[in-house]
C-alpha positions as CSV (number, residue, x, y, z in Angstrom):
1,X,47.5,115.2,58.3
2,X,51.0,115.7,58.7
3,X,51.2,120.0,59.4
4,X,54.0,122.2,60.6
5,X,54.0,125.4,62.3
6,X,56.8,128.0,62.5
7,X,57.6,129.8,65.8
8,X,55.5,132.8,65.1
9,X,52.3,130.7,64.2
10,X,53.1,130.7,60.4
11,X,53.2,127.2,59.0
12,X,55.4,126.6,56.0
13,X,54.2,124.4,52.9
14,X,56.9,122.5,50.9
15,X,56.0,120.5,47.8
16,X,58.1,117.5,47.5
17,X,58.9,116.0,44.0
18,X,60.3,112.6,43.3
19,X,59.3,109.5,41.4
20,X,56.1,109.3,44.4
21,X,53.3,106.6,44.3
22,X,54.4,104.9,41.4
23,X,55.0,101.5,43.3
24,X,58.5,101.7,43.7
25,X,59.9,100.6,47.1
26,X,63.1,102.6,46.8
27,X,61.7,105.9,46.0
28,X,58.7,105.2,48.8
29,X,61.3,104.9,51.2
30,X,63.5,107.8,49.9
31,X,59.9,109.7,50.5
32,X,59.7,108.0,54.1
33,X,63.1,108.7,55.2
34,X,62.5,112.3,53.5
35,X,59.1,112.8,55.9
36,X,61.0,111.3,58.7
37,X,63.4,114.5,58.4
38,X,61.6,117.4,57.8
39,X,61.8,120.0,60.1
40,X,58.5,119.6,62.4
41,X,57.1,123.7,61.4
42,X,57.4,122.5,57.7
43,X,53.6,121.4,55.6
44,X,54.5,118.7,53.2
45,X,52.5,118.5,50.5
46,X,53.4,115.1,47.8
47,X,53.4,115.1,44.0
48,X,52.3,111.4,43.4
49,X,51.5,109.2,40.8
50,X,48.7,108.0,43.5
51,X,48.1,110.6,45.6
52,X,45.3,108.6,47.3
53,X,47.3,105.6,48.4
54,X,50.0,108.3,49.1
55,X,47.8,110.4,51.7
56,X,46.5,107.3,53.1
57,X,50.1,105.7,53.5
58,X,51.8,108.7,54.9
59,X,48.9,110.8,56.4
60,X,50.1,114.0,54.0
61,X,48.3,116.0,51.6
62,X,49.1,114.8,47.9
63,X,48.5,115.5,44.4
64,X,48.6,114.1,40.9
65,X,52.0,114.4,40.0
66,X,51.3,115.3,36.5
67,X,48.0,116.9,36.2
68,X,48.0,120.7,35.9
69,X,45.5,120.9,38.2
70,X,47.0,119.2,40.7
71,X,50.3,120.9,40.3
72,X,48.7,124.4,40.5
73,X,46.7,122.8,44.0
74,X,50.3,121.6,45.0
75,X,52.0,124.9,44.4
76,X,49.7,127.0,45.3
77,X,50.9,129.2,48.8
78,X,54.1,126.9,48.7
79,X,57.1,128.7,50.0
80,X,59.1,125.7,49.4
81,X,59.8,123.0,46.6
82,X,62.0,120.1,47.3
83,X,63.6,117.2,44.8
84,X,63.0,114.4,47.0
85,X,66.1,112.2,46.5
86,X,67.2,109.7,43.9
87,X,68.5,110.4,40.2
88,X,65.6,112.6,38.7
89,X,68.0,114.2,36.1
90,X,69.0,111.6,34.7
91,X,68.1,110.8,30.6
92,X,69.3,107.1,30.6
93,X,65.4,106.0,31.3
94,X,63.4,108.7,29.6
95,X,64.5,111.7,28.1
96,X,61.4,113.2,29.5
97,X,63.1,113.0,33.2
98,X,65.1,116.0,32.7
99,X,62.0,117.7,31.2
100,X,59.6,117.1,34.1
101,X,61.5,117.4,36.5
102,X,64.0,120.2,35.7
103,X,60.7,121.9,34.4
104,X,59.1,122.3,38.1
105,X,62.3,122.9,39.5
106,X,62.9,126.3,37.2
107,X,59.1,126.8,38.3
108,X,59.8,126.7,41.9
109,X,62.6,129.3,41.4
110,X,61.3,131.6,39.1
111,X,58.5,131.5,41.8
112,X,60.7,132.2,44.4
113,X,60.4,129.3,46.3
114,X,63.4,127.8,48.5
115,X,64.6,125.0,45.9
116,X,66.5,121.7,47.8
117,X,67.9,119.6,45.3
118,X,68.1,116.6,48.0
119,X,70.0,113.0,48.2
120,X,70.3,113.5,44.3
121,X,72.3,111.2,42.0
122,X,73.3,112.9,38.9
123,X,73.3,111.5,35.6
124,X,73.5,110.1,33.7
125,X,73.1,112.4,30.9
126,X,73.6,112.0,27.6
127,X,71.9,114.6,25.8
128,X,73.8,117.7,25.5
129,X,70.6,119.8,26.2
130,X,69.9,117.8,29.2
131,X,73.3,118.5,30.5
132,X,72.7,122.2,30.6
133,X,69.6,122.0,32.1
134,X,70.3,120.4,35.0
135,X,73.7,122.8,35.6
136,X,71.0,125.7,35.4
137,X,68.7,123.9,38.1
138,X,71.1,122.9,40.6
139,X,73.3,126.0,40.2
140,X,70.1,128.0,41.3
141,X,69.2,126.2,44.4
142,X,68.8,127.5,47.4
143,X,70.6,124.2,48.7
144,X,72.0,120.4,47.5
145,X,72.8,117.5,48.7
146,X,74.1,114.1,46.9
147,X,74.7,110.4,47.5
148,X,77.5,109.5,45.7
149,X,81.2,111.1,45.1
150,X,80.6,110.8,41.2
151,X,77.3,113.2,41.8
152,X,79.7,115.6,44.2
153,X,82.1,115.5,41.1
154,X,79.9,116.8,38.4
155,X,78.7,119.6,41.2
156,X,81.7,120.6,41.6
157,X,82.6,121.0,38.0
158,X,79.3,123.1,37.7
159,X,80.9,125.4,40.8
160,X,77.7,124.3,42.6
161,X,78.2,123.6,46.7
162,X,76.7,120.2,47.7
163,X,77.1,118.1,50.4
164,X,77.7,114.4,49.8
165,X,76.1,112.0,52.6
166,X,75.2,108.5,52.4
167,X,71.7,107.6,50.7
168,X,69.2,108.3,53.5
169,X,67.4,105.4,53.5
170,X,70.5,104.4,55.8
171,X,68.6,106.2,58.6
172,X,65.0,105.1,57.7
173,X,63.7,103.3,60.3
174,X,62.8,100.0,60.0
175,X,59.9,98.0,61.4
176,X,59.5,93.7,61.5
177,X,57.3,92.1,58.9
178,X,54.3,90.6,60.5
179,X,54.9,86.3,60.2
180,X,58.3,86.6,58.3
181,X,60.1,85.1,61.8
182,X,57.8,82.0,60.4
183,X,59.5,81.4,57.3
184,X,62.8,78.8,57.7
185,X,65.7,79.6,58.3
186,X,68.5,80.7,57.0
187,X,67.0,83.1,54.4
188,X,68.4,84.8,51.5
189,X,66.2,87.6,49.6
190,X,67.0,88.0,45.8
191,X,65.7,91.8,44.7
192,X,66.0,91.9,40.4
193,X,64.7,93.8,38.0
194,X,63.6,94.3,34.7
195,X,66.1,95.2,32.5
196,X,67.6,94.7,28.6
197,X,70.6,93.7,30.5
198,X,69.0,91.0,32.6
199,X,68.4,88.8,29.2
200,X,66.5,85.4,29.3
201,X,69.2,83.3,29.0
202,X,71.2,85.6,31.8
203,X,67.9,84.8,33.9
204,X,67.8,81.2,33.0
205,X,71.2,80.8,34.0
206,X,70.9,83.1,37.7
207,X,67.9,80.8,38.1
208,X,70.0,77.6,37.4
209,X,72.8,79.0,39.7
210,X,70.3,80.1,42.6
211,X,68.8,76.4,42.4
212,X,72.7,75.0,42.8
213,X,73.0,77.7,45.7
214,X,69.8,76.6,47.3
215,X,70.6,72.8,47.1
216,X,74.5,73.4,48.8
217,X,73.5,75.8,51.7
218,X,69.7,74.7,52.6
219,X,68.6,78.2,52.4
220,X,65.5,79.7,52.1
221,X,64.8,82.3,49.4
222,X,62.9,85.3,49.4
223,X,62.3,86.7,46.2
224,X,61.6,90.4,46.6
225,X,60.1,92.4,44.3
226,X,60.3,96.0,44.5
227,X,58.7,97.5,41.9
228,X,56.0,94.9,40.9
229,X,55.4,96.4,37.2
230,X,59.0,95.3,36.7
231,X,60.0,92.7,38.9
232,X,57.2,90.2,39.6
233,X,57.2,88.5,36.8
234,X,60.7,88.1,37.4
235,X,60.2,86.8,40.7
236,X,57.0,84.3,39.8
237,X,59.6,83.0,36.8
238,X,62.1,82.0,39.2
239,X,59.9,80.4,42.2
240,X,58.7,77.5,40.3
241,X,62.6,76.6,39.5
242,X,63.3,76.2,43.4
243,X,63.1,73.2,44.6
244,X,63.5,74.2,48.3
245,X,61.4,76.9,50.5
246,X,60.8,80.3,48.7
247,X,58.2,83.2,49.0
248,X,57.7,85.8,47.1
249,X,57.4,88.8,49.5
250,X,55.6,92.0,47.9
251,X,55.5,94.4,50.8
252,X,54.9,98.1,50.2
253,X,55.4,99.8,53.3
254,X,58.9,101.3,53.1
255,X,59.3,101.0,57.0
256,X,58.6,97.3,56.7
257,X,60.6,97.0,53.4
258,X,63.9,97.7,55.0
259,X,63.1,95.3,58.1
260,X,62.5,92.0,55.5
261,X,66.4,92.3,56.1
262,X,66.5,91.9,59.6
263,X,66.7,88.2,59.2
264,X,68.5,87.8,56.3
265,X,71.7,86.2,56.1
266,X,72.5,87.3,52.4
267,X,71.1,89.2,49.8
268,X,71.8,89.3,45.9
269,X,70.6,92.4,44.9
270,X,70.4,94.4,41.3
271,X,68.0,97.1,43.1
272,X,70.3,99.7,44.8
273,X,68.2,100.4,48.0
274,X,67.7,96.4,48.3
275,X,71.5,96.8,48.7
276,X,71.3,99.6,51.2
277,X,68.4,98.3,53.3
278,X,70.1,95.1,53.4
279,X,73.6,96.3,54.3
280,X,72.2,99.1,56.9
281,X,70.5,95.3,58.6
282,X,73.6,93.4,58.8
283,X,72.9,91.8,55.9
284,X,75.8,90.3,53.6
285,X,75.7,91.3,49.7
286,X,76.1,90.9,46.4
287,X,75.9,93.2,43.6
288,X,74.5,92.9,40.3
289,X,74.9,96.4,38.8
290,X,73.2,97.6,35.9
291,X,73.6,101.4,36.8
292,X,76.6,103.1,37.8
293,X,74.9,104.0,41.2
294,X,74.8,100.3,42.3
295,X,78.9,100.2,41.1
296,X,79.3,102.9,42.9
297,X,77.8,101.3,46.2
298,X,79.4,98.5,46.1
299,X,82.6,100.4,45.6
300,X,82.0,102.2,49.0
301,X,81.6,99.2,51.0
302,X,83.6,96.6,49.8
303,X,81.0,95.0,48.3
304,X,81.2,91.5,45.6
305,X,79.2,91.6,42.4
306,X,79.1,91.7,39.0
307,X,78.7,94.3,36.5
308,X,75.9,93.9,34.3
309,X,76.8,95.7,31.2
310,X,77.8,93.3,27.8
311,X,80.6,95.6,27.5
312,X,82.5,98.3,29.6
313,X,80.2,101.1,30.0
314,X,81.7,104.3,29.5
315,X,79.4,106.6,32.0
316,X,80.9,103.8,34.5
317,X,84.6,105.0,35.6
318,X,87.2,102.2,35.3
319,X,88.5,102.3,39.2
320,X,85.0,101.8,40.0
321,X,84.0,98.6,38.1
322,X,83.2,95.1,39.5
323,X,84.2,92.0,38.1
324,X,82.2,91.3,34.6
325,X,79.0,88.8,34.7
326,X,79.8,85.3,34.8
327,X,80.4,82.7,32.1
328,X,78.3,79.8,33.6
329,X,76.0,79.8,36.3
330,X,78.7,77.0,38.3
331,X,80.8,80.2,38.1
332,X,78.0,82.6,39.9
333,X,77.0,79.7,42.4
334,X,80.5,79.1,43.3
335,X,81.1,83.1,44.0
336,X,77.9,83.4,46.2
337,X,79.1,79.9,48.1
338,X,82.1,81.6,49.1
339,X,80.3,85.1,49.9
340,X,78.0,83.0,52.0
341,X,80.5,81.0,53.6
342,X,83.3,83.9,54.3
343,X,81.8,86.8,53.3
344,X,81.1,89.8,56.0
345,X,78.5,92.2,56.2
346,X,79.1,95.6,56.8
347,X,80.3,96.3,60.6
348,X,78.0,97.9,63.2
349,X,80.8,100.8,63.1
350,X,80.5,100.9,59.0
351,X,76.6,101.3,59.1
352,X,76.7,103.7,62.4
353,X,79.1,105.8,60.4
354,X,76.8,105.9,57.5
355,X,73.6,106.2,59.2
356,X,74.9,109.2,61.3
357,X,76.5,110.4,57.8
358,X,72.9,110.1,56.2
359,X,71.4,112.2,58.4
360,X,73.8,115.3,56.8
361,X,70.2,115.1,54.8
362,X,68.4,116.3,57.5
363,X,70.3,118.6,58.9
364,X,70.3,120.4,55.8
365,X,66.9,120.8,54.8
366,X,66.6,122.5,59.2
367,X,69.3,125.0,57.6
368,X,67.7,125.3,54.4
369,X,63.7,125.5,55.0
370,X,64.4,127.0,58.6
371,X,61.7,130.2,57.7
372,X,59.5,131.0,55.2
């Protein structure tokens, strides 16, 4: 069990909130890299949707995530509560997001608890009501950081100080896959998701144009599902359309996640930490944004893709937007033939800078949670 002790003997128990054993493998490794920097006197304990797999996984103390019960276990003797990165307020997916977790945050405060609003992305948030909560949660924390400039945007406008540092999955550590150096190369890993956007015939026609890609290049394709509630099926679609090697890949430890990139030559990505795991492994890639975070990724580094959205989204600023999705699926294998020919992945200097960025994460939750 993970444990912390403070100089004079006093340990210090944080609760850390986040969308936690729900199968995700971006928010696992946001809860891996966030483990990875706590300061070593500090007691995590983890609000989970599994808080068995979750204890087991990580060796920490976890709780049903929402079961009163568990929540008054969790919070109970916790000097600390800590929004463990990713976009929590946000009203796009559920309007209950802002609810739940805007609800534990004014808990934590009015409990007096140090409140870290960490690696948030803000917004989207429609609802007028939702809007004001999350300007009275964040304006009362004891500290903030965010990922993105739009999310350092809306802070300031708030008047609320945050610190804007790369996602910090850039600094998780990653580990091989155990037989992956097996499978032929060259590879290319496709991460999609569920999503109204991602229509059948938009899925027929990637599928067609990954089958072209496939036949040109003599590539190998992983199909990585992230989330498998929402992406398997996805992945077990597309397989039987390949008529070269594939694999679907379903790892779950976070660590392991980001290293299926370590070999990869290219990756076509609509999950946003597929993107930054592959990038941060000297991956090339390719964008297909449904969410203004992806856009806003891809933005940063220079990144190709296509935005996802029938029509110009208006929570999506115009300076930011990539080019819209393709007419045919000749047009999309044609633009990932040329990405794959002359297309470069980020430069060692370009990740280093945002790896040693990312860690701006860490160095404020050593300010931030530094005594009781």
């Amino acid at each position: 069990m993970v444990e912390g002790h403070l100089g004079n003997g006093v340990r210090m128990k944080v609760v850390l909130c986040g969308y936690y054993g729900m199968g995700n493998g971006g928010d696992e490794a946001l809860l891996a890299a966030l483990l990875q920097m706590l300061p070593p006197h500090v007691t995590p304990v983890v609000l989970s949707g599994d808080p068995d797999a979750t204890a087991q996984c990580y060796d920490v103390e976890a709780y049903q995530r929402k079961s009163i019960a568990g929540l008054w276990s969790a919070f109970k003797g916790a000097q600390g509560f800590v929004w463990g990165g990713g976009s929590l307020m946000q009203d796009t997916t559920s309007a209950m997001n802002p609810i739940y977790y805007g609800g534990l945050m004014l808990w934590a405060q009015l409990q007096g608890l140090k409140t870290i609003a960490w690696a948030q992305g803000i917004g989207p948030l429609r609802r007028a009501w939702a809007r004001r909560l999350a300007y009275k949660t964040f304006y009362q924390c004891t500290g903030v950081t965010v990922r993105d400039r739009a999310s350092a945007a809306q802070a300031a406008n708030w008047r609320v100080r945050a610190w804007l540092s790369p996602d910090p999955v850039w600094a998780l550590s990653s580990t091989p896959v155990p037989g992956l150096a097996d499978f032929p190369a060259p590879r290319v890993a496709v991460a999609l998701r569920h999503h109204p956007w991602l229509t059948a015939d938009r899925l027929a026609q990637l599928t067609e144009a990954l089958g072209n890609f496939q036949t040109a290049t003599g590539v190998s394709i992983l199909l990585v599902p992230f989330q498998a509630s929402k992406d398997q099926s996805i992945a077990e679609a597309i397989a039987p359309q390949l008529s070269g090697p594939n694999q679907i890949l379903s790892v779950t430890d976070p660590r392991q996640l980001k290293g299926v990139f370590r070999g990869v030559e290219m990756a076509i990505a609509m999950r946003l930490h597929a993107l930054i795991m592959a990038a941060a492994e000297g991956c090339r890639c390719f964008a297909l944004s449904y969410d203004p975070k992806v856009t806003y990724l891809a933005e940063d580094l220079a990144m190709p893709g296509w935005e996802m959205a029938p029509a110009p989204d208006a929570s999506t600023p115009p300076d930011f937007a990539l080019a819209p999705w393709p007419d045919t699926s000749a047009a999309m294998t044609q633009a990932w033939l040329q990405h794959y020919a002359n297309g470069l992945p980020a430069s060692p200097e370009q990740i280093q800078s945002r790896v040693d960025r990312a860690l701006m994460h860490q160095e404020m939750l050593q300010r931030f949670l530094s005594s009781p």
